[in-house]
N, C-alpha and C positions, 0 to 999 in steps of 0.2 A: 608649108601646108601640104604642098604635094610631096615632101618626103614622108612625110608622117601618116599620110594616107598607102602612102606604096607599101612604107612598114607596116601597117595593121595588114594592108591584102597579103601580104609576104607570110608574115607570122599567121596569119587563120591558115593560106596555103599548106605552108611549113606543117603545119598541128593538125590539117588532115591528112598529108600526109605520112607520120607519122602513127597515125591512129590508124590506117591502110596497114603497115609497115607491123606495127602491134599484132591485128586482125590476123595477118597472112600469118605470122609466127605460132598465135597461140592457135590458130586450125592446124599448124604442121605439127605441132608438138601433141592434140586433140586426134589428130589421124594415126599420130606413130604410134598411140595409145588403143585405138580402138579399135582402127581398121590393119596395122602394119601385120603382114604374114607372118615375119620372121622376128619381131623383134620380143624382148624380152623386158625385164624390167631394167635391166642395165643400158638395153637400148634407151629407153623412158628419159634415167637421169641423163643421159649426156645430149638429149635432145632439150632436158632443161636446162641442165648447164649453159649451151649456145643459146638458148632463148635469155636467160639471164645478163650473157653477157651482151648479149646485144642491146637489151636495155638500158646496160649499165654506161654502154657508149653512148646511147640516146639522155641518157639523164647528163652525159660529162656534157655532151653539146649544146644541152638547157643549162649549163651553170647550174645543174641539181649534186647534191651526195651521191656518192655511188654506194649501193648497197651489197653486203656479204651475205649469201645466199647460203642457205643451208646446203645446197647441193655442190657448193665452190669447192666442200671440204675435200682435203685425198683421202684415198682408201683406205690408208693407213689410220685417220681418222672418224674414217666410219666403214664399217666391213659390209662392202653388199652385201656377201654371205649371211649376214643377220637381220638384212632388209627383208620386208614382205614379198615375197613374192603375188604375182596378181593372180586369180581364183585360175586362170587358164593351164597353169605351170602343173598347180595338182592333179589338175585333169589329164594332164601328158605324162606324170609322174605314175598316176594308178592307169592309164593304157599299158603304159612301159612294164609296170610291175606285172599287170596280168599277160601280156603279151611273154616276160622274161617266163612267167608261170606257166604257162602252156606250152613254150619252147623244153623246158626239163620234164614236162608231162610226156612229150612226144616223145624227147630221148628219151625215158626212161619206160616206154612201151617199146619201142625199139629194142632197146636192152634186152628187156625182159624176152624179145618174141627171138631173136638170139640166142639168147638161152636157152629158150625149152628148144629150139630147132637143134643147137648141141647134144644135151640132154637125150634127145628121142631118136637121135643116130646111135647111141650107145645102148640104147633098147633094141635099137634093129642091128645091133653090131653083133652078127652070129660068134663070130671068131673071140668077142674081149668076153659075151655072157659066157661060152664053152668055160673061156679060160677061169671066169668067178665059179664056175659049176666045178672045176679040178680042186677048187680052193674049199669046199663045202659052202661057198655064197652063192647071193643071187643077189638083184635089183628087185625093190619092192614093185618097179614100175610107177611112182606115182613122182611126176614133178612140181613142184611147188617153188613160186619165185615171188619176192618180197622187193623192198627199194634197195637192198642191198645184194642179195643173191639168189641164186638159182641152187635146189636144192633137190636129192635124191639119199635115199639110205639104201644102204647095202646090211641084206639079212643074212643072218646063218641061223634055217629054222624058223620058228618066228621073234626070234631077238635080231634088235637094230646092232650092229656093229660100227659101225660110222655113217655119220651123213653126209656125203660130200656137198661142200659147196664151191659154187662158181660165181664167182667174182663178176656183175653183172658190167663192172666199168672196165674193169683192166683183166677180165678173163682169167684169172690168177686160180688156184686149185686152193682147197683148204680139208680137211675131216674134221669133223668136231664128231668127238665120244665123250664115254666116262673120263678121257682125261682131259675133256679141257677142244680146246681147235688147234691143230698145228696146220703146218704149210704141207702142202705135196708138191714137190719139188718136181720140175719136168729138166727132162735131157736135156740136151741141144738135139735138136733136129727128131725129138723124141714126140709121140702123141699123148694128146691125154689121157686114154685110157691104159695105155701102158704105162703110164707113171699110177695113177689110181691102182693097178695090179701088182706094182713093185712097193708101194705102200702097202697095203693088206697085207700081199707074202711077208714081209718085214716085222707087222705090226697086231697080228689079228690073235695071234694068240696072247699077245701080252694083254689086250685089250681085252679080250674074254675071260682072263684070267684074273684079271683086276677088279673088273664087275662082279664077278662071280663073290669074289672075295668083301666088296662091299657091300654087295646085297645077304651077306654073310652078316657083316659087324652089323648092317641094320636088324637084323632078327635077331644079334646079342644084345644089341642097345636097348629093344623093347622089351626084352627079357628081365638086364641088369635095373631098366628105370621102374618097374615092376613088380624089386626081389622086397619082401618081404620089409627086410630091416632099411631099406632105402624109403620105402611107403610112410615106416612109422614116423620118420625124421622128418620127413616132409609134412605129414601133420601137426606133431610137433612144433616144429619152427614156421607153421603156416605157411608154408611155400608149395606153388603149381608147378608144373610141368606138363607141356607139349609135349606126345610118344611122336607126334609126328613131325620128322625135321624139315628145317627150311632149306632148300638148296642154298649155296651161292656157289660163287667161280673159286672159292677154297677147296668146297665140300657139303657136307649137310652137316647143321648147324643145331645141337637139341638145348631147349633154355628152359632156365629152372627161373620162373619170377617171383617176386612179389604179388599180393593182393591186388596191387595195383596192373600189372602183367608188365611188369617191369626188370629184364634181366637181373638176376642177380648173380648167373653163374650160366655160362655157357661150353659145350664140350662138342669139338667139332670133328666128324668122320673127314678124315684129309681125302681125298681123291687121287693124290699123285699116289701114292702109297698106302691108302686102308688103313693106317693108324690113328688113333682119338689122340685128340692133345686138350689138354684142359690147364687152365690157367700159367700157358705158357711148357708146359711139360707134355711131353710125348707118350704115351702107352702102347703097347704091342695091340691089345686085346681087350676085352669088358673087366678078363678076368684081372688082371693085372690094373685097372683103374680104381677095380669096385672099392678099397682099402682107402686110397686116397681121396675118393669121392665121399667116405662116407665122413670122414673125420673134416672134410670142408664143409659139409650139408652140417654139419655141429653148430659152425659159427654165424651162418647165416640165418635172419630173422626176416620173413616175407611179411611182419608187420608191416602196414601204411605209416606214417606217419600221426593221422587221428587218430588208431589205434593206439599207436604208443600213448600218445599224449592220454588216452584213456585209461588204460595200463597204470602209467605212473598216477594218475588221480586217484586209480581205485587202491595204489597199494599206500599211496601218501594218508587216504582215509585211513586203513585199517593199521597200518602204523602211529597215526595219530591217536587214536581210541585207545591206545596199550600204552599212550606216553605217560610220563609222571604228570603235566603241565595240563589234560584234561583229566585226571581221578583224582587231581587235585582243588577239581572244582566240585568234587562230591559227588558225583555222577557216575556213572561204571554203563558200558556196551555189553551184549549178548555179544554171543560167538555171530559171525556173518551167516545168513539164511540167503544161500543161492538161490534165485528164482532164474525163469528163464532170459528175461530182458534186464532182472535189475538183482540188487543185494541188500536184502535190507537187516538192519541192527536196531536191535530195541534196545531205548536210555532206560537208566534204573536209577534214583537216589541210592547212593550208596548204601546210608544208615536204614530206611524204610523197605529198602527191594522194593518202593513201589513204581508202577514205570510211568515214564513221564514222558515217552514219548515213540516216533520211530525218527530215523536215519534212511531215508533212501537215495539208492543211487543208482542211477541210468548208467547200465554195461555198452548202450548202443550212442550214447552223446555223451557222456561224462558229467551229466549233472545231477546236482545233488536236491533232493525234499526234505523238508523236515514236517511229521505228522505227528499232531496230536493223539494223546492214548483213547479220546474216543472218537477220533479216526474222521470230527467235522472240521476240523480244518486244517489247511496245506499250506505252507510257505514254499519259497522256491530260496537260495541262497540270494538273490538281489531282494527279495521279502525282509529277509531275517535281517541283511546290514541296512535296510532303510525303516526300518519297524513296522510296512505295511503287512500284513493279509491278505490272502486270498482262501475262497472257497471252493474244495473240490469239484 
């Protein structure tokens, strides 16, 4: 009797505590969650993991099942990486991002203030302006810096020659003109401005001379797209044309479209050298294209697609009307009566000439009416193959 009383106080002892033992674990695993400075969610699982296992030794020593824990699994079977992180992570994620974003805002005022301090020594630099002034140039004086560079043009007169730029990250020289941007190369132990003066000396006349030459072909170009017999073709064959081209990093670029403004032929001012090139072919000049251009303007049709499809309807009618397979049904068409939006044909019995009707056909949808000779009542083509009527 008294062993069995000692075991009941043992076992209630025992089972508080362990219920102590539970308490204490799930508050640490409750703190690492909510109160822990440093931890993360990776911290989280392995503080369940140890809570798990401690249970699962608490359950061996009840003679209970030990249980496989969702958290038991390895990495390899389940990727933290794809776990949730807890609402706190995002919050340090977009500090970080705005903090990384203000750090490149900084450097990149920095840069900038850099530059123009470069820049505005070469304004004040008596000796390198002299030496642009020997050359017929000057600095406009105006700096201008972007996320990429720091920029100034050098004139001759009031035309731009090049714009130098300056490389806001690596300092590096560039000109960009009519031909495009190259490098300006610095000496060894050489300055910037005397590299910018040994470019120009090099370069200024080819560069002036090149412009000259394209601002040439453009006053040919608007001339040749212009010439008379180039105009009728284009009406003609319902095709547009832009006078005024589009830059790109080729050249400037003139396109002859579609109704739709859809290239159908484009002919490009090259920039390295002023010559037009059009459908893979090279020409010196306007004069030497105009031949070829005009005999490709032949083949092309700036009809839309609906168009066509209208096109072929209105000539499949009047094809139809002259076939043997309709004046075989006794019936005979008027010649076609152009109007402005449509085309209409008057039926006739053959044998009487009396008319029995009209034929109309929409030039702007392609559809066809059919009208009675005293003009009260219309079908449309889905009328006439269902037998219904309609009233004008």
């Amino acid at each position: 009797m008294k062993v069995t009383n000692i075991a009941k106080h043992l076992g209630k002892i025992l089972g508080f505590a362990l219920l102590i033992a539970i308490f204490v674990m799930v508050f640490g695993v409750y703190w690492q969650i909510t109160q822990g400075e440093n931890a993360d969610y990776k911290d989280v699982k392995a503080a369940i993991i140890q809570y798990g296992s401690d249970l699962n030794e608490m359950r061996e020593y009840l003679y209970l099942p030990q249980n496989e824990y969702a958290f038991f699994q390895s990495d390899s079977e389940m990727d933290l990486d794809q776990m949730e992180a807890p609402e706190d992570n995002r919050y340090q994620e977009g500090v970080m991002t705005f903090a990384e974003t203000l750090a490149k805002s900084q450097a990149l005022l920095k840069q900038q203030e850099e530059a123009k301090v470069i820049m505005n020594a070469w304004l004040n630099d008596a000796e390198f302006n002299q030496s642009l002034a020997d050359l017929n140039l000057r600095l406009d004086g105006t700096i201008n810096v972007d996320e990429d560079y720091g920029r100034m043009k050098v004139m001759q007169g009031d035309q731009a020659v090049i714009q130098t730029l300056l490389d806001l990250e690596t300092q590096n020289l560039s000109a960009q003109s009519i031909r495009g941007i190259e490098s300006i190369s610095l000496a060894e132990g050489g300055s910037k401005t005397g590299a910018i003066l040994d470019y120009l000396e090099g370069n200024t006349d080819d560069i002036v001379a090149l412009k000259l030459k394209i601002e040439s072909q453009k006053t040919a170009m608007t001339g040749l797209l212009q010439d008379e017999a180039i105009q009728k073709i284009l009406q003609q064959n319902t095709l547009k044309l832009n006078l005024d081209p589009v830059g790109t990093p080729a050249g400037f670029e003139y396109y002859i479209t579609d109704l739709d403004d859809s290239p159908v032929l484009t002919i490009v001012l090259k920039i390295s050298d002023a010559t037009l090139e059009m459908e893979g072919m090279n020409y010196l000049d306007t004069e030497a294209i105009k031949d070829p251009l005009l005999e490709i303007l032949k083949t092309l049709n700036g009809e839309t697609d609906q168009i066509k499809m209208i096109r072929e309807k209105e000539l499949g009618l009047a094809e139809h009307l002259k076939s043997e397979a309709f004046l075989e049904t006794g019936l005979k068409a008027s010649e076609a009566q152009n109007e402005e939006v449509q085309i209409v044909y008057d039926l006739f019995y053959t044998d009487t000439e009396a008319l029995l009707g009209q034929i109309i056909f929409d030039r702007l949808t392609g559809e066809i009416r059919f009208r009675e000779a005293n003009g009260e009542l219309d079908y449309s083509l889905d009328d006439i193959l269902s037998g219904s009527k309609k009233k004008p």
